[in-house]
N, C-alpha and C positions, 0 to 999 in steps of 0.2 A: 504494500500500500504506500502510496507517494505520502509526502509530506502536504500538500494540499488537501486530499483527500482525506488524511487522519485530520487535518486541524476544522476542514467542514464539517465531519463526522462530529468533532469535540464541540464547537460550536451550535450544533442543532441539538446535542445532546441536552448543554446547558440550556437551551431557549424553552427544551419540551420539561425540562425544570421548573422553568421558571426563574432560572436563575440567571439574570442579567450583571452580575457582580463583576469584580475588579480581573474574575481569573476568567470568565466571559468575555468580560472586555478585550483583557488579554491574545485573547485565545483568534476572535472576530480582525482586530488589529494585526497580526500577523498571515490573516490568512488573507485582507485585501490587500497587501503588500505582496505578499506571492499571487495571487489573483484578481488585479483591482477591476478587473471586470465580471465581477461577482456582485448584483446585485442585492442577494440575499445576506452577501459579508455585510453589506455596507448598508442594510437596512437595522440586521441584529447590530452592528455596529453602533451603530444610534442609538437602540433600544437601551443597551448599557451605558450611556453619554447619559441619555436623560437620568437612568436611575441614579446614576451616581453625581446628577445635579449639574453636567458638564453641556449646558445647552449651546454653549458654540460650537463645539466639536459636534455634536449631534445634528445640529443645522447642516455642518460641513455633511458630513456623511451623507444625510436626507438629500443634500442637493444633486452627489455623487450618483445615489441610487437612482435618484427618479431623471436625471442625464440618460444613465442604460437604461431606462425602464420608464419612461413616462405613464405607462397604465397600473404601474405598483402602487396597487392602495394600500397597501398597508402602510407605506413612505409615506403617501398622502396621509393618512388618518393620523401617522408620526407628528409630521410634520402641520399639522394642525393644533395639536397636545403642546408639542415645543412652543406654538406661539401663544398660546393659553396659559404656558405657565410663564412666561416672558413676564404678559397680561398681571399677571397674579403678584409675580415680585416685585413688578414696577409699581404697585398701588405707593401713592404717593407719604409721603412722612407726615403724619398730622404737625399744623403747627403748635410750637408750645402756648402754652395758656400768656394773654397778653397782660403784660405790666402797664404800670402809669408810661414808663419811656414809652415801650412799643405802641403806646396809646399816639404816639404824636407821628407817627410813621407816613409818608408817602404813600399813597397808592403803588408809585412806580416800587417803592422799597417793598411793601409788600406782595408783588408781582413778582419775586423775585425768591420767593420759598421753593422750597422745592419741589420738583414736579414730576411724574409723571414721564419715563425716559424718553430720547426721540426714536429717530425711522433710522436703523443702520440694514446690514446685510441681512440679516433672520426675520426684519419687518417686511421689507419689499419680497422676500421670498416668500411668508406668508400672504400677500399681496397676490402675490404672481398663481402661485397655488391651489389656495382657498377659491372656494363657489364666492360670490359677491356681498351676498348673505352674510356669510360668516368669517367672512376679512373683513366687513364693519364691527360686527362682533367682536372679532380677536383686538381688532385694533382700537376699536373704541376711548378704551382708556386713555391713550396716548395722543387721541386728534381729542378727545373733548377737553384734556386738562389743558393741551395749549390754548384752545378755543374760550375758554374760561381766562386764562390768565390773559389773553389780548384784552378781553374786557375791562381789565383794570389799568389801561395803559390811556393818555391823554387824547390821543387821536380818539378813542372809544368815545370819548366823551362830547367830542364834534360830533360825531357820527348820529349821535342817538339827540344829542340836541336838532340837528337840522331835520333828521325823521320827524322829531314831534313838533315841529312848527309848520312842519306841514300834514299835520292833522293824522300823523301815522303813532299806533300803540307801540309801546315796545319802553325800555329804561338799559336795554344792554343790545349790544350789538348780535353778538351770538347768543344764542339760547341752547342746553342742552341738547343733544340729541339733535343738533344743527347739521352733523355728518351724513353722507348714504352714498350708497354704491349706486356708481354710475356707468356702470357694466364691468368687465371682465379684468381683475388690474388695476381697475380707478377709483378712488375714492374722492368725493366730491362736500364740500362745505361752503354757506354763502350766511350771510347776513341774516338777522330776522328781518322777514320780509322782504326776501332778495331775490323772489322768483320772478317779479316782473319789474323791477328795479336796476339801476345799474348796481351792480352783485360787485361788495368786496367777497372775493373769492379766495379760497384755498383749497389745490388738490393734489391728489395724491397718486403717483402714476410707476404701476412696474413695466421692467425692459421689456417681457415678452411681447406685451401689445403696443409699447411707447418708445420702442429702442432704448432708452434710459429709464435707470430709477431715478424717477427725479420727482420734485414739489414743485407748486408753483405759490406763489399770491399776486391779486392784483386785481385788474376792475374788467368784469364779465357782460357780457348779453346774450341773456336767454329769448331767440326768436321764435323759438318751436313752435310749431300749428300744432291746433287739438290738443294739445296739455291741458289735460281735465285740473281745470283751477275753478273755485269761485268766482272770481274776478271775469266777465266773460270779457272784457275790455284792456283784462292783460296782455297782450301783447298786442295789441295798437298801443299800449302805453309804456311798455317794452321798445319797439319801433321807432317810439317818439323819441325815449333816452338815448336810443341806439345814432338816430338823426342827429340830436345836437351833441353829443361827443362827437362824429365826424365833424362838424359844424366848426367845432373849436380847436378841435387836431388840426384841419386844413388852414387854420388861420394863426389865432396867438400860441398853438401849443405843439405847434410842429416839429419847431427846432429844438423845445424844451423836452420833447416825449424824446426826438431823437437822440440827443443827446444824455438824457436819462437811461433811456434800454442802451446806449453806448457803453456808459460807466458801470453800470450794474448789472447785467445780463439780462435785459429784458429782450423781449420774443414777443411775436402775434401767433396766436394758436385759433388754429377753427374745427369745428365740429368734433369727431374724434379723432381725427390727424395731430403729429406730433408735433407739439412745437417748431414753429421755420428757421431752425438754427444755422442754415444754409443762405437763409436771405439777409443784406444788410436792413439795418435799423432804416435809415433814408427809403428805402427801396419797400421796405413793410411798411415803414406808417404809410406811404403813398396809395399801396396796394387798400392799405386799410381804410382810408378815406374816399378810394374811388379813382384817383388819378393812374392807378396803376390798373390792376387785376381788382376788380370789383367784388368786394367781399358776398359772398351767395351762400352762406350757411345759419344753421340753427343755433349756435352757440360760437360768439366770435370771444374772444379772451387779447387781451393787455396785460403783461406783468412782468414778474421775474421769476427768474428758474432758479434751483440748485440741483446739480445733477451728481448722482453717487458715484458714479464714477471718477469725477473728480477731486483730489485729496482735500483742498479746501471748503469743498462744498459740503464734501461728506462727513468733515468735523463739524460742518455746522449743522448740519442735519441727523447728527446722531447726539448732541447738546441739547436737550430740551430749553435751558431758559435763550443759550445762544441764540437756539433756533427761532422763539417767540420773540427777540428782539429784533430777528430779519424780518420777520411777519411785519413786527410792528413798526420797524423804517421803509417798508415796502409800501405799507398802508397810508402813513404820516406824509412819503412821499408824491403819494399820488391823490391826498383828501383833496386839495386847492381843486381838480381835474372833477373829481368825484361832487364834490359839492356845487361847481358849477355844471353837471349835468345835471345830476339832481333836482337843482333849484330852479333849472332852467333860463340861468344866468349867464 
């Protein structure tokens, strides 16, 4: 008997055990070394990562497996558990009970506890993985704590004033349960009240359907026909917000937007196509306003990206407060733009 074949033997041994431990691990570890195209190494693989609490490694393997094996549910079903318990250990630090000092605190200083971890390599794989259902699910915890902590940041505090002087409810920007899945990969977040509004957005995009793990924030239009809303008049009123942002891009805000997505990586995204990381900023707004390729979709998008692939981006997108602070200069950046749409100014 080869030595591959004794250490598969040893390894399924242990699995019909139940025993996923240190000499398990062991055992699975050397045989995708002599085997790495053993799907079943590299799933029990895993199984022992989790047990002994080692969820990176485990992610690593889940990812190996399901590369040979795209149809291995079991990976899948792993690989869902892994982000579950991600979910589970990220629950955020209660804060301590507040004194007379911490009485006198900033918002911003308070915005700034801690939270809820960010997106690194095991979030967008669960991203990538997960049915769309249950990647809002898994990830929940971690878009709604940022989502929460934006609200206590000063731009928030524009945002919800200029809502309610125009006769809109609301006292926070984001509300709970603000997130959903926007098909396969995507996770999607807007404003209360941002379905026929120009939409501060935030989303969330794996490589398989997006080329890149990447996020975005920034200012949205939702054009879609027949979106069963209340509102039967949303989107001519949608249309309307959509009209005077080009209105203002083609005029006072052109060189300003361009030069903006210049400095900071801003992008024009439409419908469900990627980001146009391939077009210059000049040559997008143009398209975007009409002077160019005349925008023809259901969801046009304005913002800024972080893409995982890139080292810097990926420290900030795996930083939860870091990451809430790009949010929050992304948003700050572009209220001026947002409030005169808005207001119809």
């Amino acid at each position: 008997m080869d030595l591959t074949h004794s250490l598969e033997q040893q390894a399924i041994d242990f699995a019909r055990r139940g025993d996923f431990g240190p000499d398990a691990k062991r055992a699975n570890e050397e045989l995708t070394k002599l085997a790495p195209g053993n799907p079943g190494g590299w799933t029990r693989l895993a199984r022992c990562c989790m047990t002994l609490g080692q969820l990176d490694e485990a992610t690593q393997a889940l990812e190996t497996a399901l590369a040979l094996n795209p149809q291995n549910t079991i990976a899948s079903s792993l690989q869902m558990e892994v982000s579950r318990q991600r979910a589970r250990l990220a629950t955020p630090i209660p804060p301590p009970k507040r004194t007379r000092a911490a009485a006198t605190k900033t918002k911003k200083d308070r915005a700034e506890k801690p939270m809820v971890g960010g997106f690194g390599r095991p979030e967008f794989a669960a991203l990538a993985q997960l049915a769309p259902e249950v990647a809002a699910d898994t990830l929940g915890p971690r878009i709604e704590a940022l989502l929460m902590s934006l609200n206590e940041r000063p731009f928030a505090e524009k945002v919800v004033e200029a809502r309610n002087r125009n006769a809109q409810s609301g006292s926070r920007v984001f509300r709970r349960n603000s997130f959903h899945p926007a098909g396969a990969g995507h996770l999607t977040a807007f404003q209360h009240g941002g379905r026929w509004e120009p939409q501060l957005h935030v989303g969330l995009f794996a490589a398989q359907q997006w080329r890149h793990d990447c996020l975005c924030a920034g200012i949205g239009f939702n054009l879609a026909a027949g979106s069963a809303d209340r509102d039967e008049l949303g989107q001519e009123k949608a249309a309307a917000h959509f009209e005077r942002f080009r209105q203002l891009v083609s005029a006072d805000w052109r060189k300003l937007l361009i030069d903006w997505m210049t400095a900071n990586g801003g992008f024009i995204q439409y419908a469900d196509a990627p980001p146009e990381t391939d077009r210059l900023p000049a040559d997008a707004v143009d398209a975007l306003v009409g002077n160019g390729q005349p925008p023809d979709a259901a969801w046009i998008f304005c913002g800024r990206w972080l893409f995982a692939d890139r080292p810097g981006d990926a420290a900030t997108l795996e930083d939860a407060p870091k990451l809430a602070r790009w949010i929050e200069q992304t948003f700050t950046d572009l209220l001026p733009l947002w409030m005169s749409v808005y207001r119809g100014k």
